[in-house]
mmCIF file of the N, C-alpha and C atoms, coordinates in Angstrom:
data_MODEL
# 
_entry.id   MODEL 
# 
loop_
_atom_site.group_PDB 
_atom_site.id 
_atom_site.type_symbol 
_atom_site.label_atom_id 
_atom_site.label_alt_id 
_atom_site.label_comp_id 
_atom_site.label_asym_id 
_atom_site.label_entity_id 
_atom_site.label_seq_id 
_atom_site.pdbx_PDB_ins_code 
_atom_site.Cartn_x 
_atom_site.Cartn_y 
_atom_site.Cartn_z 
_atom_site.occupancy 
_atom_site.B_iso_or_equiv 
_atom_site.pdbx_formal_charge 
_atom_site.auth_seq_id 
_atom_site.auth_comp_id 
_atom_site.auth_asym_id 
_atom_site.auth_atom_id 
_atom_site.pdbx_PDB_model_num 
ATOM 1   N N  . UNK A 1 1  ? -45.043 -173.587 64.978  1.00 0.00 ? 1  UNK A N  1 
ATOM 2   C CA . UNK A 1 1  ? -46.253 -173.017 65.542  1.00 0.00 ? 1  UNK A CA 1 
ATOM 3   C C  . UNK A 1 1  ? -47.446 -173.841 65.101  1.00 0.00 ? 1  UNK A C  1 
ATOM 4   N N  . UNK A 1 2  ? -48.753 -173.573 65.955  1.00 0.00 ? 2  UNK A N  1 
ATOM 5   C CA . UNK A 1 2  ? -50.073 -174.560 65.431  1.00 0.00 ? 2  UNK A CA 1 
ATOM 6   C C  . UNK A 1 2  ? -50.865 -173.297 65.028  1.00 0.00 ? 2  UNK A C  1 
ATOM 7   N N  . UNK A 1 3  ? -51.806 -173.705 64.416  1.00 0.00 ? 3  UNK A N  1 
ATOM 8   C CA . UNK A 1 3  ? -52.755 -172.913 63.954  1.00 0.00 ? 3  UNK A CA 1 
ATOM 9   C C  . UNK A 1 3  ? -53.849 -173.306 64.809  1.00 0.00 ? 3  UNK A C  1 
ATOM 10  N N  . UNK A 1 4  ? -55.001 -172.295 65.546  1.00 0.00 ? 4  UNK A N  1 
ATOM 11  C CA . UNK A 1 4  ? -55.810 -172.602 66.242  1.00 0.00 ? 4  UNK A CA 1 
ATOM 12  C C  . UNK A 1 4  ? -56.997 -171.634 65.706  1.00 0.00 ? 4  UNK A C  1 
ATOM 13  N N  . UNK A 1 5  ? -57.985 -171.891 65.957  1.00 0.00 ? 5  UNK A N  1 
ATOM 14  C CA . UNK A 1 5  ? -59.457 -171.457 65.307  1.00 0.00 ? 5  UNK A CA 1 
ATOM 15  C C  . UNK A 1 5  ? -59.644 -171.324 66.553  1.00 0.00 ? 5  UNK A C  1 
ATOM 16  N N  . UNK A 1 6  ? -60.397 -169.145 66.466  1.00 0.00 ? 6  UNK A N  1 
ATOM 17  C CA . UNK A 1 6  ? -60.841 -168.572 67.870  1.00 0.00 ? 6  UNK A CA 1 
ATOM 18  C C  . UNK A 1 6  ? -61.720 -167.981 67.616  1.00 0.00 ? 6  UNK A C  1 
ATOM 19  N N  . UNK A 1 7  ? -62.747 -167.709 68.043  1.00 0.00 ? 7  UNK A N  1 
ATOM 20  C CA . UNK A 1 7  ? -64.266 -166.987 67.612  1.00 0.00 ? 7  UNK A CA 1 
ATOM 21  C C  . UNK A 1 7  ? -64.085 -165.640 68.297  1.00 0.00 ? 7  UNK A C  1 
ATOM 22  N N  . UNK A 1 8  ? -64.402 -164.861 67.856  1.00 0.00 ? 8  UNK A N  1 
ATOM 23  C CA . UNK A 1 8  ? -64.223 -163.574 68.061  1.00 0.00 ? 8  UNK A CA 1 
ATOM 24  C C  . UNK A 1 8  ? -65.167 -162.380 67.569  1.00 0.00 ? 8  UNK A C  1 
ATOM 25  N N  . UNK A 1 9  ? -65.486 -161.277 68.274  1.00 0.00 ? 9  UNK A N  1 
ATOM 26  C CA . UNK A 1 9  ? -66.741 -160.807 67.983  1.00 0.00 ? 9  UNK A CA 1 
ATOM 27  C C  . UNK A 1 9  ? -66.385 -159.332 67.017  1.00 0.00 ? 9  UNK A C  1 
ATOM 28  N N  . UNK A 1 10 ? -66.846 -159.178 65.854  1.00 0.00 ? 10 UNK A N  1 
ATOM 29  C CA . UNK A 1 10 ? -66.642 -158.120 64.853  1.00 0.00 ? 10 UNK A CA 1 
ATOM 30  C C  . UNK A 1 10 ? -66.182 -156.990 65.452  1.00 0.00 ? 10 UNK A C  1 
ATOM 31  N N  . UNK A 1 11 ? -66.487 -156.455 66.546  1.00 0.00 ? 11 UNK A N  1 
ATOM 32  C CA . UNK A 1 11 ? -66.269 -155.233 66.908  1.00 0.00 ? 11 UNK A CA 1 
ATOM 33  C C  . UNK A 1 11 ? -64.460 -155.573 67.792  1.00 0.00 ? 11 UNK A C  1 
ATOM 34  N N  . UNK A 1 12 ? -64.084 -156.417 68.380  1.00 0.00 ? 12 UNK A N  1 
ATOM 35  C CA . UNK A 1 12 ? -62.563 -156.744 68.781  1.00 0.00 ? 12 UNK A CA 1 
ATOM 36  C C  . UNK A 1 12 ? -61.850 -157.084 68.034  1.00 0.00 ? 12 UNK A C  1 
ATOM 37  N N  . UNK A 1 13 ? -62.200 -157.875 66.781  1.00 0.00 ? 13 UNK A N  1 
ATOM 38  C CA . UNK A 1 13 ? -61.591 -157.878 65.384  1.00 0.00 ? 13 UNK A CA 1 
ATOM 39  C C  . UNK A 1 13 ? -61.248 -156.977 64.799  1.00 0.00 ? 13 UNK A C  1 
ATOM 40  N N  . UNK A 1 14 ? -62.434 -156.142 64.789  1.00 0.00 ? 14 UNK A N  1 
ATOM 41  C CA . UNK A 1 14 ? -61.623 -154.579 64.056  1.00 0.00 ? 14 UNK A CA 1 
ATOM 42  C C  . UNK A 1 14 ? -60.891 -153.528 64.693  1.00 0.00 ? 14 UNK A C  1 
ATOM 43  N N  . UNK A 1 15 ? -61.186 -153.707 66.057  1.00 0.00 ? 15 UNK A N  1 
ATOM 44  C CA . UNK A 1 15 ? -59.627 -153.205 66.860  1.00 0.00 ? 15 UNK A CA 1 
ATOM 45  C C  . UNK A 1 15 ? -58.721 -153.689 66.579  1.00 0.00 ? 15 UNK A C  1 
ATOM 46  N N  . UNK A 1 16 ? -58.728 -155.258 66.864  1.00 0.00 ? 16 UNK A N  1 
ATOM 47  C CA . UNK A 1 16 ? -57.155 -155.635 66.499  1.00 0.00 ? 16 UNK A CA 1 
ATOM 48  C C  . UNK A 1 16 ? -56.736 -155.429 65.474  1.00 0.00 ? 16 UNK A C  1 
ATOM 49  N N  . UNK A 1 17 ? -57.573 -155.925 64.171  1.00 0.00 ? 17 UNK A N  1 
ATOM 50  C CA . UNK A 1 17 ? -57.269 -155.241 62.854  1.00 0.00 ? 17 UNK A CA 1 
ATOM 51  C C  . UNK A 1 17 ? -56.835 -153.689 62.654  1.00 0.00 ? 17 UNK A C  1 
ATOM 52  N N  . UNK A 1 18 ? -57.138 -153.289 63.286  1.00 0.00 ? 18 UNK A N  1 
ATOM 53  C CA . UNK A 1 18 ? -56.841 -151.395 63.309  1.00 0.00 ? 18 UNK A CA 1 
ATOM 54  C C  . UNK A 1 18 ? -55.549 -151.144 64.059  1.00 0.00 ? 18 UNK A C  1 
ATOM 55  N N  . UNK A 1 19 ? -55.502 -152.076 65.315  1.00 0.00 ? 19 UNK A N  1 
ATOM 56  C CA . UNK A 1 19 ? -54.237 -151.749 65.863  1.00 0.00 ? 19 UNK A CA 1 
ATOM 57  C C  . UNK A 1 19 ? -53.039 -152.567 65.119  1.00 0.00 ? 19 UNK A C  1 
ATOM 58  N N  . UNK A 1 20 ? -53.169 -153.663 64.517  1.00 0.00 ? 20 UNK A N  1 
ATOM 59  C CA . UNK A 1 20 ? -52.216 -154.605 63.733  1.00 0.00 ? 20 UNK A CA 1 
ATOM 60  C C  . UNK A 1 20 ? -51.683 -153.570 62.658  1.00 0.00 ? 20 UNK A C  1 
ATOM 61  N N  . UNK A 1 21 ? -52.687 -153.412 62.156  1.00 0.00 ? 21 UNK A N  1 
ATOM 62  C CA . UNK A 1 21 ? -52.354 -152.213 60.906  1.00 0.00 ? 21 UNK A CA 1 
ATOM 63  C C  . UNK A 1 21 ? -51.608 -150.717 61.130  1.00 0.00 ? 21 UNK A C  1 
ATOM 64  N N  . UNK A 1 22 ? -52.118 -150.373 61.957  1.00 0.00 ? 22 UNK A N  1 
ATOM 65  C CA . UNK A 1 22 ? -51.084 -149.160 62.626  1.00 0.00 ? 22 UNK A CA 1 
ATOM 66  C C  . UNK A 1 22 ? -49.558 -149.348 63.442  1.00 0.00 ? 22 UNK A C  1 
ATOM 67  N N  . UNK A 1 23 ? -49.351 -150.783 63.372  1.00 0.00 ? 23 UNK A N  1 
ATOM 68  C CA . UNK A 1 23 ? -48.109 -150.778 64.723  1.00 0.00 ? 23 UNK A CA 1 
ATOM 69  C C  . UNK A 1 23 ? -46.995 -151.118 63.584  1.00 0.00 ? 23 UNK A C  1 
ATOM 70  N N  . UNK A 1 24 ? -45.739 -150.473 64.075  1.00 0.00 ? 24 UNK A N  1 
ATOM 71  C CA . UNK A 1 24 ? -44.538 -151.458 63.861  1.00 0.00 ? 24 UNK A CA 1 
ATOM 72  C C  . UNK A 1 24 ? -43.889 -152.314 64.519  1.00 0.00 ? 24 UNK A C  1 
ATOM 73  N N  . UNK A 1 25 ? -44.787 -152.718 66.314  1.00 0.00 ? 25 UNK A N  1 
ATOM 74  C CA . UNK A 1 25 ? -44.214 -153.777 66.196  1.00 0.00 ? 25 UNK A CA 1 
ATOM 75  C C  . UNK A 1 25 ? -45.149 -155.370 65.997  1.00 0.00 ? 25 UNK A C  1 
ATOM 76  N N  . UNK A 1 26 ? -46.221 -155.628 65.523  1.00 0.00 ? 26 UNK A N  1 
ATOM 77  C CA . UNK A 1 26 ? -46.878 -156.533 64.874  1.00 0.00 ? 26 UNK A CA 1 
ATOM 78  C C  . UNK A 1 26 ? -46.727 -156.632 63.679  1.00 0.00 ? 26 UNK A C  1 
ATOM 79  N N  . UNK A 1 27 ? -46.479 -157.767 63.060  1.00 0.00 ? 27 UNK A N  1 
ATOM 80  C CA . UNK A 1 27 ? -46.455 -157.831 61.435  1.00 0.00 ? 27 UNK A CA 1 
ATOM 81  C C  . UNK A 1 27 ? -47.674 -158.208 61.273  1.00 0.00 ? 27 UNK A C  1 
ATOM 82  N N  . UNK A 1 28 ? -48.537 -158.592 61.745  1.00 0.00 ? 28 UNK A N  1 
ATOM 83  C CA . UNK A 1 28 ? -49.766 -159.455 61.673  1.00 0.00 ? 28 UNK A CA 1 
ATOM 84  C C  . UNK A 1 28 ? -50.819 -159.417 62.628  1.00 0.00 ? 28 UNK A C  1 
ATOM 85  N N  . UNK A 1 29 ? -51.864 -159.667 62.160  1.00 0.00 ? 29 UNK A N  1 
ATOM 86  C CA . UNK A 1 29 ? -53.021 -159.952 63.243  1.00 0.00 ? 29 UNK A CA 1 
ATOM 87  C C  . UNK A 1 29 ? -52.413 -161.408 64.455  1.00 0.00 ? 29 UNK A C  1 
ATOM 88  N N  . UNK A 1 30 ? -51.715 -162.036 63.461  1.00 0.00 ? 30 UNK A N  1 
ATOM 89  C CA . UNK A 1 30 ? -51.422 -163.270 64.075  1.00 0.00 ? 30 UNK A CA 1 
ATOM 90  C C  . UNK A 1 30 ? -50.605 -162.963 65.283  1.00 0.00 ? 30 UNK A C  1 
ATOM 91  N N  . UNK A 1 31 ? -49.770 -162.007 64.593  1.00 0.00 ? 31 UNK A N  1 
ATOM 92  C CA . UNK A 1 31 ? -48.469 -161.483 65.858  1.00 0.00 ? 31 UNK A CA 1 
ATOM 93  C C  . UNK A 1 31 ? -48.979 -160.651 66.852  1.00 0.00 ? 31 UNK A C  1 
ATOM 94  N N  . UNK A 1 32 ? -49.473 -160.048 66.372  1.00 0.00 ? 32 UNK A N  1 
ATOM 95  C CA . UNK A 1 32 ? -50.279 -159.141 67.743  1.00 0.00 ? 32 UNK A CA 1 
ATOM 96  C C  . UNK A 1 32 ? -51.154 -160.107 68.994  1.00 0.00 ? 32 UNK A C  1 
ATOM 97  N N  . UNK A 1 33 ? -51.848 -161.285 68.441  1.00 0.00 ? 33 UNK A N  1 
ATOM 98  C CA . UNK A 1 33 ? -52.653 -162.091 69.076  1.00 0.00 ? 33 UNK A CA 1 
ATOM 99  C C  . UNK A 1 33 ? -51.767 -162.616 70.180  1.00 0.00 ? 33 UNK A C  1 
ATOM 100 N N  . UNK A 1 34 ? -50.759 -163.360 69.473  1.00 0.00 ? 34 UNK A N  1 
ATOM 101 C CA . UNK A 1 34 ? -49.675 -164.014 70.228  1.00 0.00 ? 34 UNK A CA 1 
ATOM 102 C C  . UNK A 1 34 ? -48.929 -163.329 71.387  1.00 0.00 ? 34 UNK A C  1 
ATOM 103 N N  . UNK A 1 35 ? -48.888 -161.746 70.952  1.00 0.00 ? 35 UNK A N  1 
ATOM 104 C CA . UNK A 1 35 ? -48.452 -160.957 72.022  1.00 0.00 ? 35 UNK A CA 1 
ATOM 105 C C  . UNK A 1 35 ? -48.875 -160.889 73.408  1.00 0.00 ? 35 UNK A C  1 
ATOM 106 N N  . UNK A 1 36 ? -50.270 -160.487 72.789  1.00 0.00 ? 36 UNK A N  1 
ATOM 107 C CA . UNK A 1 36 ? -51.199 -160.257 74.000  1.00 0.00 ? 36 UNK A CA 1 
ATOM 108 C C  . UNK A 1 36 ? -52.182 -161.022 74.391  1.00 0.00 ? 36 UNK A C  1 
ATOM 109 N N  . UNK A 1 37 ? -51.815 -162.581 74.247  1.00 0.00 ? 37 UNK A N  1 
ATOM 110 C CA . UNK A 1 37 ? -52.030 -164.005 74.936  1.00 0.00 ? 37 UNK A CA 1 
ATOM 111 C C  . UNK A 1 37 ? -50.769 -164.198 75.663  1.00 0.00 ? 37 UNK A C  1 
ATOM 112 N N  . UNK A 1 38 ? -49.621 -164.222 75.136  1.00 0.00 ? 38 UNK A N  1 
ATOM 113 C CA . UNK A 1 38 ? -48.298 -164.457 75.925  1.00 0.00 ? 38 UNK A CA 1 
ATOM 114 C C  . UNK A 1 38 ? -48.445 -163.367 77.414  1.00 0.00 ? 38 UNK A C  1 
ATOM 115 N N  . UNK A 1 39 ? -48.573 -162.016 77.063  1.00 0.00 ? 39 UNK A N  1 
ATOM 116 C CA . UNK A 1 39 ? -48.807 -161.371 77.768  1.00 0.00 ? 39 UNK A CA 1 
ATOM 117 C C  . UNK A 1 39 ? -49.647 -161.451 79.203  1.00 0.00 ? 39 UNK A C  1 
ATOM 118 N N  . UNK A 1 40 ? -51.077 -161.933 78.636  1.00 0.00 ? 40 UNK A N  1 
ATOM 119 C CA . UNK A 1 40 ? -51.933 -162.381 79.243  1.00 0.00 ? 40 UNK A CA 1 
ATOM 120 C C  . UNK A 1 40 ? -51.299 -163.693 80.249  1.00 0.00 ? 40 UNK A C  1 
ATOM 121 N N  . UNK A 1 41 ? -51.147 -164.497 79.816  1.00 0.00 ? 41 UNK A N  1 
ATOM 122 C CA . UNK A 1 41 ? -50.542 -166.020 79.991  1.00 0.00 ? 41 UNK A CA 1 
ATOM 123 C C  . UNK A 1 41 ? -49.723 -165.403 81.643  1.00 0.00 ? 41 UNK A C  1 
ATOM 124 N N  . UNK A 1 42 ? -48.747 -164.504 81.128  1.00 0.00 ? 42 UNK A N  1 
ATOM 125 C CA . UNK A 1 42 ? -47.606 -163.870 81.889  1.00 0.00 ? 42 UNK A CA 1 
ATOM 126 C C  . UNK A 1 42 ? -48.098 -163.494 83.278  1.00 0.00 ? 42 UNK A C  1 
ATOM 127 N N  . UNK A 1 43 ? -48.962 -162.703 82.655  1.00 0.00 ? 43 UNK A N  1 
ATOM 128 C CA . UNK A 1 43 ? -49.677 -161.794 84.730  1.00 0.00 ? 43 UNK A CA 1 
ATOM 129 C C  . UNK A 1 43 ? -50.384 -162.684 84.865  1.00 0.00 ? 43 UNK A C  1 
ATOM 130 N N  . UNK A 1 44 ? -51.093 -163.542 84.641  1.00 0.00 ? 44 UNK A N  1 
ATOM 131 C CA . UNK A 1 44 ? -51.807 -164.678 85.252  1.00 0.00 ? 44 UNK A CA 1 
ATOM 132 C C  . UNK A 1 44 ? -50.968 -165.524 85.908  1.00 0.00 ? 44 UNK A C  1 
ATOM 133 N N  . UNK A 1 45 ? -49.898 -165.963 85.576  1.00 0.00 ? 45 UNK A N  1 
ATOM 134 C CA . UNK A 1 45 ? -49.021 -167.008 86.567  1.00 0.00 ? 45 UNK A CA 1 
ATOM 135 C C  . UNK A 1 45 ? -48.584 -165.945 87.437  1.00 0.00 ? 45 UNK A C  1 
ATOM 136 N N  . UNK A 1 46 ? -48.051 -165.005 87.447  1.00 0.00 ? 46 UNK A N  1 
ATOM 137 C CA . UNK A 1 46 ? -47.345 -164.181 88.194  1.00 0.00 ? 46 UNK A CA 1 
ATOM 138 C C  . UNK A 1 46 ? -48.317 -163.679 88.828  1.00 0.00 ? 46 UNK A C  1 
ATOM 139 N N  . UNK A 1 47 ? -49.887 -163.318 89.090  1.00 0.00 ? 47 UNK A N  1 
ATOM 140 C CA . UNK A 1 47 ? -50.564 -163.010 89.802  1.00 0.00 ? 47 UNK A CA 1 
ATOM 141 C C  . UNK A 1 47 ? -51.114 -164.344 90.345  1.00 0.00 ? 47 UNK A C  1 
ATOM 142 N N  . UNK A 1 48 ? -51.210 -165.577 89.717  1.00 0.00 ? 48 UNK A N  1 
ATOM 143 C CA . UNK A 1 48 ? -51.574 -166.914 90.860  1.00 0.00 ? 48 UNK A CA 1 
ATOM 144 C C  . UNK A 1 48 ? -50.031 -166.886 91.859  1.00 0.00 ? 48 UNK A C  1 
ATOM 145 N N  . UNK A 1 49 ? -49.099 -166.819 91.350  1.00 0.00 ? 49 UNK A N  1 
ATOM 146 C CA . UNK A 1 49 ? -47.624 -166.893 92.517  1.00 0.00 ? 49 UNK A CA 1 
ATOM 147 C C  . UNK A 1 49 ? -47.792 -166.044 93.646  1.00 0.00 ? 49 UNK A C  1 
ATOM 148 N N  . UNK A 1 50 ? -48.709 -164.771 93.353  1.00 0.00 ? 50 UNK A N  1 
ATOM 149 C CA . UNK A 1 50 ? -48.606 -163.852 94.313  1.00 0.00 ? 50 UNK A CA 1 
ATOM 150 C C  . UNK A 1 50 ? -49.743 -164.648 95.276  1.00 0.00 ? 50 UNK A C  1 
ATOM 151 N N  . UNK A 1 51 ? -50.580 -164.792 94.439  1.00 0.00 ? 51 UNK A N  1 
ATOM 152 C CA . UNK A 1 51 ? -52.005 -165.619 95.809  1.00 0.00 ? 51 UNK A CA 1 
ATOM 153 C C  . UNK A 1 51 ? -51.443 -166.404 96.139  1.00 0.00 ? 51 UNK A C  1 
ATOM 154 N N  . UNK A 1 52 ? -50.266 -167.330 95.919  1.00 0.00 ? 52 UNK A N  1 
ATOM 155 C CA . UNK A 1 52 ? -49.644 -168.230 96.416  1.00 0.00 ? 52 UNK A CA 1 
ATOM 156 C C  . UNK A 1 52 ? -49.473 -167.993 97.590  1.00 0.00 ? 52 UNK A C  1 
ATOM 157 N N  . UNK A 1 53 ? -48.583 -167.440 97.142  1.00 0.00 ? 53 UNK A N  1 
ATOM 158 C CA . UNK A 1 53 ? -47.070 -166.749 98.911  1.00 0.00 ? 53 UNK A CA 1 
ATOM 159 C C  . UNK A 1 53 ? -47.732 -166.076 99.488  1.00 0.00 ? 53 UNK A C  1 
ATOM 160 N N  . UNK A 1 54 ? -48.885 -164.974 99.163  1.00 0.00 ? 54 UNK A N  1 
ATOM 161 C CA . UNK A 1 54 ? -50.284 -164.651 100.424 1.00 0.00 ? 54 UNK A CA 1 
ATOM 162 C C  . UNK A 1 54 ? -50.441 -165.944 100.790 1.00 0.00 ? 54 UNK A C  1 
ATOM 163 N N  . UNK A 1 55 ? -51.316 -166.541 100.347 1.00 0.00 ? 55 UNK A N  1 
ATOM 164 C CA . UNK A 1 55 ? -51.617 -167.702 101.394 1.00 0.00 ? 55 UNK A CA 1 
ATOM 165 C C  . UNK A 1 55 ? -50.601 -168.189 102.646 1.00 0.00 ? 55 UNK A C  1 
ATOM 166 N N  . UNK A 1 56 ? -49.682 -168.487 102.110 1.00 0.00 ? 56 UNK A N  1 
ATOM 167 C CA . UNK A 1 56 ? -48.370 -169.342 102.510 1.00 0.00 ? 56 UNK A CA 1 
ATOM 168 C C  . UNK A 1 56 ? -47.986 -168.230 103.853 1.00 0.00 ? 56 UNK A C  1 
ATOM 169 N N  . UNK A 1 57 ? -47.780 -166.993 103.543 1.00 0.00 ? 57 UNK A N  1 
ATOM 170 C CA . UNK A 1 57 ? -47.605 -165.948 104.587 1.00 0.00 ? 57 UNK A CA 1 
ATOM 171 C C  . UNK A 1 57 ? -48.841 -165.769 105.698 1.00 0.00 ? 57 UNK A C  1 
ATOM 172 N N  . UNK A 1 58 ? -49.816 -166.008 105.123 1.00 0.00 ? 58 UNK A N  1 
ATOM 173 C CA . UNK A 1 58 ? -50.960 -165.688 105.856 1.00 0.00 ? 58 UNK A CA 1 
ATOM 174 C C  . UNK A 1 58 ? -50.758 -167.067 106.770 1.00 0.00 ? 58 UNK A C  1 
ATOM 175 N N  . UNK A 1 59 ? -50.827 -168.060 106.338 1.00 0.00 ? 59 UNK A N  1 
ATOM 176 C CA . UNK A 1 59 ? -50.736 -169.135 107.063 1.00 0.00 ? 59 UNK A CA 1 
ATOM 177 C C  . UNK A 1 59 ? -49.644 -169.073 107.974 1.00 0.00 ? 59 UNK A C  1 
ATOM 178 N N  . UNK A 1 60 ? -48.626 -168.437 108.060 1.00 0.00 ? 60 UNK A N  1 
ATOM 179 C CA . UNK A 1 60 ? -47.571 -168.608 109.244 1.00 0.00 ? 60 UNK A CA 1 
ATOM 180 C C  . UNK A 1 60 ? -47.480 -167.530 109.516 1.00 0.00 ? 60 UNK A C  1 
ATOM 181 N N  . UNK A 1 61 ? -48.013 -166.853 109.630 1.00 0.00 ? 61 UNK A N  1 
ATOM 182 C CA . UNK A 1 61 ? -47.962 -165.120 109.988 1.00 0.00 ? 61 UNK A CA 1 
ATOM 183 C C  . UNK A 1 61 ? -47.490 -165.192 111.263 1.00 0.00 ? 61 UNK A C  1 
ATOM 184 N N  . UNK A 1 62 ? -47.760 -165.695 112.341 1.00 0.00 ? 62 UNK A N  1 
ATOM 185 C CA . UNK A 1 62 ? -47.517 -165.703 113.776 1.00 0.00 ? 62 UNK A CA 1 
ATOM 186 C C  . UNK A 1 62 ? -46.243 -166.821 114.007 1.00 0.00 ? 62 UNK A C  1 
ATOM 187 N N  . UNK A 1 63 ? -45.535 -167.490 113.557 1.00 0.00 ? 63 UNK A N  1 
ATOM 188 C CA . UNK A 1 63 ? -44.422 -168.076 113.387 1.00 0.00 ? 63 UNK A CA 1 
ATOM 189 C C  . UNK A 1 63 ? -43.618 -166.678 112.738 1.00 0.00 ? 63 UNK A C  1 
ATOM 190 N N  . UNK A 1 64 ? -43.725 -166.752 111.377 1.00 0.00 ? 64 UNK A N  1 
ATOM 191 C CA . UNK A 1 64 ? -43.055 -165.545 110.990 1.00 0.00 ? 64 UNK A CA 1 
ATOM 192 C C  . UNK A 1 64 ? -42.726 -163.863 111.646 1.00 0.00 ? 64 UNK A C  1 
ATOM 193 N N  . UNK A 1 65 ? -43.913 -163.730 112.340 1.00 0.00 ? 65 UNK A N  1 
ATOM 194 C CA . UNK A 1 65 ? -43.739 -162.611 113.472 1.00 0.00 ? 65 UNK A CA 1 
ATOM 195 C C  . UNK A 1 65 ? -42.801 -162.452 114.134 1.00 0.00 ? 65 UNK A C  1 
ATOM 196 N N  . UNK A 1 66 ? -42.926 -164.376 115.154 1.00 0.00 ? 66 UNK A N  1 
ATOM 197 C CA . UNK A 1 66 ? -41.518 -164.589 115.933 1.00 0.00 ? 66 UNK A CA 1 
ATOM 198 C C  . UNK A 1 66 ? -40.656 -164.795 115.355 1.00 0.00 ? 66 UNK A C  1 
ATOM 199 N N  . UNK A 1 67 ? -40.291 -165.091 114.139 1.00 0.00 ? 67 UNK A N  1 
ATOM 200 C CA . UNK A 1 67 ? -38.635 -165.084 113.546 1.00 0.00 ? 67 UNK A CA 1 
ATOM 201 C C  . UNK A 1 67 ? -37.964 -163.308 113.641 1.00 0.00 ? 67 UNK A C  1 
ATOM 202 N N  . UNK A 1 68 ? -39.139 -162.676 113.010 1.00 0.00 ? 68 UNK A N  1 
ATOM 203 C CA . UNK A 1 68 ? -39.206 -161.418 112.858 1.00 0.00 ? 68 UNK A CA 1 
ATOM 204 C C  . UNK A 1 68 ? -38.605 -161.030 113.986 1.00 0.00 ? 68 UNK A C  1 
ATOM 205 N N  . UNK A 1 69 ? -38.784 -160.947 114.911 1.00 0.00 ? 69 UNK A N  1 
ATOM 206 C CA . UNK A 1 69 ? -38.900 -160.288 116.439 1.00 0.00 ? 69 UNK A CA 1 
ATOM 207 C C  . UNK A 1 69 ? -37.300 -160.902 116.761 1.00 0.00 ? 69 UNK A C  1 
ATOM 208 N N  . UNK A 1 70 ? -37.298 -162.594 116.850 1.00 0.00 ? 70 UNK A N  1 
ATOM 209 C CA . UNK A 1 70 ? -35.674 -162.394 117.307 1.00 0.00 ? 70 UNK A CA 1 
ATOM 210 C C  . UNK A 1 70 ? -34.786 -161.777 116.634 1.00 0.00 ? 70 UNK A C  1 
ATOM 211 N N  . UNK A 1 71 ? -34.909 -161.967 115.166 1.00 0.00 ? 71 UNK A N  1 
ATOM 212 C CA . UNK A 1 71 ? -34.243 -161.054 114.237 1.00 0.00 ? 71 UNK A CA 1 
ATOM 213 C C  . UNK A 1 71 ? -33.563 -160.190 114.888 1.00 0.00 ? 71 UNK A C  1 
ATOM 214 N N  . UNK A 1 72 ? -34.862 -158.769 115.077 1.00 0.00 ? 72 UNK A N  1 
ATOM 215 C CA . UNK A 1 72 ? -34.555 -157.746 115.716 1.00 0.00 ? 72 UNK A CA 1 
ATOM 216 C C  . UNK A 1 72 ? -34.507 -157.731 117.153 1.00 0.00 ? 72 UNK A C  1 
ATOM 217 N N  . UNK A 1 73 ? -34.425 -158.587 117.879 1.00 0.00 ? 73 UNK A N  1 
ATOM 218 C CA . UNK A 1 73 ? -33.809 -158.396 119.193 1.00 0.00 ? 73 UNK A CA 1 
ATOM 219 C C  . UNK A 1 73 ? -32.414 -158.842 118.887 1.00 0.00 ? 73 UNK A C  1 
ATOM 220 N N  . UNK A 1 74 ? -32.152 -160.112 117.551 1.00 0.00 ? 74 UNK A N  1 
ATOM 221 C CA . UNK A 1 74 ? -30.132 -160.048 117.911 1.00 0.00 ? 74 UNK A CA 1 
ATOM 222 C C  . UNK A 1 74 ? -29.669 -159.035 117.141 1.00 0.00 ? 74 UNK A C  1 
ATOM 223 N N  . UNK A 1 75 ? -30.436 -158.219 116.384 1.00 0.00 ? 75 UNK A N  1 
ATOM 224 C CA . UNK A 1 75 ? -29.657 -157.279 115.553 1.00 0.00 ? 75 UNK A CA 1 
ATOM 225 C C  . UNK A 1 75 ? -29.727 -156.200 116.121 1.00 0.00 ? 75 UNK A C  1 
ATOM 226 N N  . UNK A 1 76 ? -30.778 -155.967 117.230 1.00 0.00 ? 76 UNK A N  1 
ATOM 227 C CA . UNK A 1 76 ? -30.505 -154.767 118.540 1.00 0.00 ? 76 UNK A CA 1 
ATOM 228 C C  . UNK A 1 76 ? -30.909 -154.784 119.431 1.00 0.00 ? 76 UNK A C  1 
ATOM 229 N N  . UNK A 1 77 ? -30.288 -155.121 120.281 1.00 0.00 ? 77 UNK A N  1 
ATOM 230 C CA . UNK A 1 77 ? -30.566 -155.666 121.471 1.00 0.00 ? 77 UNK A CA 1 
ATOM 231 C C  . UNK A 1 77 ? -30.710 -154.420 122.343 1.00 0.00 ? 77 UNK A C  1 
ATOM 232 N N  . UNK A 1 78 ? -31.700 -154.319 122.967 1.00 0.00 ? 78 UNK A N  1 
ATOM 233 C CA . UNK A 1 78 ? -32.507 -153.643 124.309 1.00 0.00 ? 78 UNK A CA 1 
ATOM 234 C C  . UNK A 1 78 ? -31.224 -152.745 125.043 1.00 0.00 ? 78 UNK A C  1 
# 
């Protein structure tokens, strides 16, 4: 692991400090940090993937319609 220097404002310090101290599952301020950066880290890619494939859908929406549509005309036909 690296050690990194983060500025942080007294009043979120002593939350985390308060919640570090109350949990069993953080051993540390350190561990808790790491959690909920990993965490963080996590829905951020997984919410840019989602703006992704919106885009990507939005962009062929009317191609995709017609796949859609024969789909369901060979899977039931009239």
């Amino acid at each position: 692991m690296k050690t990194i220097a983060v500025t942080i404002d007294e009043e979120t310090l002593d939350r985390v400090d308060e919640l570090a101290a109350s949990s069993d599952r953080y051993t540390s301020r350190s561990a808790l940090v790491r959690a909920a950066l990993d965490g963080y880290v996590a829905r951020e890619r997984r919410l840019r993937e989602e703006d992704r494939e919106r885009r990507i859908i939005s962009e062929h929406k009317e191609s995709l319609a017609d796949e859609l549509a024969a789909l369901v005309a060979e899977q039931a036909p009239a």
